[in-house]
C-alpha positions as a Python dict, from the first residue, in 0.01 Angstrom:
ca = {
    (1, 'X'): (0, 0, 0),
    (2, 'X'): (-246, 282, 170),
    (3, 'X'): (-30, 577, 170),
    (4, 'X'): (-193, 886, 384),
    (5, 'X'): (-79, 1248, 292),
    (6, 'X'): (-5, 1523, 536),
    (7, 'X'): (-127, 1882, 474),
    (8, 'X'): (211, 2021, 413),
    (9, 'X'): (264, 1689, 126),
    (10, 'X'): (-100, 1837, -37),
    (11, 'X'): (29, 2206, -22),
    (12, 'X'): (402, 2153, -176),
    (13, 'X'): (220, 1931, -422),
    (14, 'X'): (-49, 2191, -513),
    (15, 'X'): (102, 2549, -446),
    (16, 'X'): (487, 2458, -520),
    (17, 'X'): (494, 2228, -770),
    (18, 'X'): (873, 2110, -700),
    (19, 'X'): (972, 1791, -898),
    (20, 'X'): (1004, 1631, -634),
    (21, 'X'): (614, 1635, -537),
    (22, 'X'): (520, 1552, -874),
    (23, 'X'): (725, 1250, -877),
    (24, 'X'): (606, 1133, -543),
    (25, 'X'): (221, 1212, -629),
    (26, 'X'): (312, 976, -1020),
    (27, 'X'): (446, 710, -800),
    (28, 'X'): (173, 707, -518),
    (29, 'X'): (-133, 744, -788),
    (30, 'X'): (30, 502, -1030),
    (31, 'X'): (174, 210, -770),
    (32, 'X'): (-6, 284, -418),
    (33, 'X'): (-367, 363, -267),
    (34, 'X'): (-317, 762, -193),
    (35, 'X'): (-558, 830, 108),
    (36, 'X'): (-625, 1202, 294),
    (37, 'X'): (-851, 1261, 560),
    (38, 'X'): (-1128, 1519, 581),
    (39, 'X'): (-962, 1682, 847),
    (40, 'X'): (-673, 1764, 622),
    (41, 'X'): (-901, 1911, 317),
    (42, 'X'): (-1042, 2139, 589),
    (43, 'X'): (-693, 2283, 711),
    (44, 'X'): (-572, 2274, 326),
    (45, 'X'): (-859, 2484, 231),
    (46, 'X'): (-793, 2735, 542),
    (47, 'X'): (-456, 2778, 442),
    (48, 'X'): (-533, 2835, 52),
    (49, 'X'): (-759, 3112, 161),
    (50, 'X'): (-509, 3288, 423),
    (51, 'X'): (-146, 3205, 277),
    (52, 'X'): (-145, 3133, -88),
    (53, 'X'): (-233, 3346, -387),
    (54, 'X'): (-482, 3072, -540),
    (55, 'X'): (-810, 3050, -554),
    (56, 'X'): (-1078, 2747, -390),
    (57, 'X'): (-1186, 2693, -746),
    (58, 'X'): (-769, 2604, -840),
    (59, 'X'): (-804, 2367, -520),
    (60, 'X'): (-1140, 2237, -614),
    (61, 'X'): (-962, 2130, -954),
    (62, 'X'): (-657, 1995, -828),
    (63, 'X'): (-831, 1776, -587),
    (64, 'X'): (-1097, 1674, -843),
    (65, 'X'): (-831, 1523, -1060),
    (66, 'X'): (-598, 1409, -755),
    (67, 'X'): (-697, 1016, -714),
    (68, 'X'): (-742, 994, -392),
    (69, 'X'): (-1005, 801, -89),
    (70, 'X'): (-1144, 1057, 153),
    (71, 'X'): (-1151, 942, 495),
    (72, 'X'): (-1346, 1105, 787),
    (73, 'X'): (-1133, 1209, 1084),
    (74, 'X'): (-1297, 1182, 1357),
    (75, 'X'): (-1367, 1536, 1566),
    (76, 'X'): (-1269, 1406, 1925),
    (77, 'X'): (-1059, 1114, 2060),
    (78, 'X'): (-1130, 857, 2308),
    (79, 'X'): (-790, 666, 2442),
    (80, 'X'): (-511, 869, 2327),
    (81, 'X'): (-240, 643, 2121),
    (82, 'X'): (37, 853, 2116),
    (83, 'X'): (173, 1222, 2278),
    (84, 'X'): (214, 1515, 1988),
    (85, 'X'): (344, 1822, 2047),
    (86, 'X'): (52, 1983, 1825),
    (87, 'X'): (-319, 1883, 1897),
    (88, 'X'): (-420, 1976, 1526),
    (89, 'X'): (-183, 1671, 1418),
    (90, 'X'): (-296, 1463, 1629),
    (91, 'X'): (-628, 1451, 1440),
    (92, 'X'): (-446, 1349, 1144),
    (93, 'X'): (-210, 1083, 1240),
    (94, 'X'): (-502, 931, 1436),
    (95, 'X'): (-709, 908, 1109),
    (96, 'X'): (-388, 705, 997),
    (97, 'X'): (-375, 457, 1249),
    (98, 'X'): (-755, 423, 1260),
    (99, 'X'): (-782, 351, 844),
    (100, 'X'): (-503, 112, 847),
    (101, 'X'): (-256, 301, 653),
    (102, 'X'): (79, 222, 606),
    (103, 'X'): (291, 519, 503),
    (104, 'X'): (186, 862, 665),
    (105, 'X'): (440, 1101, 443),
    (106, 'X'): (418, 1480, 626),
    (107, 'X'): (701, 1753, 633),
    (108, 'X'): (619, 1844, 980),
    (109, 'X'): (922, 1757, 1236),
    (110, 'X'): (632, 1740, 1511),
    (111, 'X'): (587, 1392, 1383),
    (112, 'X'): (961, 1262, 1392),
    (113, 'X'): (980, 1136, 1763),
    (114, 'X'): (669, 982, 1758),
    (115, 'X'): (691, 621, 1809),
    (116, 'X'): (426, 386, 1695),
    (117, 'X'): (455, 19, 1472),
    (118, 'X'): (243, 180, 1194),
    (119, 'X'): (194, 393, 985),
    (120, 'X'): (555, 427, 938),
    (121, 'X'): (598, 812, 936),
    (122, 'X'): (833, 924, 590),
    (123, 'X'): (925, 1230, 472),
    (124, 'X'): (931, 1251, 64),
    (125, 'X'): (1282, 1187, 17),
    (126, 'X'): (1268, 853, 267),
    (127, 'X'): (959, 726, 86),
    (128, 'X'): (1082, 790, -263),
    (129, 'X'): (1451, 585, -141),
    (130, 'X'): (1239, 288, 24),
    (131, 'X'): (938, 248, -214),
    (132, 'X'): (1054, 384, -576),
}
């Protein structure tokens, strides 16, 4: 299954370190396809360098060792599929349905009304009680 990551997912994962995240990222690299679009390495890397106390180099490790397929988001948007408060995630969640992904996991509540067939759109906790 191609499972797509949202910014937030990559920062709790990286910055945080909760148990929770590290079980999700075991199960996704060990039993599913883990997918992230450029547009989301961009906006991690801005946030690294204006919110966290780490450096690019402890990014550029972390996501040299994260197994992941790099998509390219596209930079503008024909036909819009669906309305999003937030034009920033709109990007992302487009990349999703363009790629074919399945599972778009994200934090962000922006997402929770959206209504689409796929990806289906999980927080951790609902992905780790349906898939693991």
């Amino acid at each position: 299954m191609k499972v797509m990551l949202d910014t937030n997912i990559l920062v709790s994962a990286f910055v945080f370190k909760i148990k929770k995240m590290n079980e999700l990222i075991y199960k996704l690299s060990t039993e599913h396809e883990i997918v992230i679009c450029s547009y989301t390495i961009e906006e991690l890397k801005e946030l690294i360098d204006t919110k966290f106390k780490v450096t690019q180099k402890d990014l550029d490790e972390f996501l040299k060792d994260f197994p992941f397929i790099l998509v390219y988001s596209p930079t503008t948007v024909g036909n819009k599929l669906f309305e999003i408060r937030d034009k920033d995630d709109y990007i992302i969640l487009h990349t999703a349905i363009i790629e074919d992904v399945d599972v778009f996991i994200t934090g962000d509540k922006d997402f929770i009304d959206i209504d689409i067939d796929k990806p289906e759109i999980m927080n951790t906790t609902e992905f780790l009680e349906k898939y693991c």
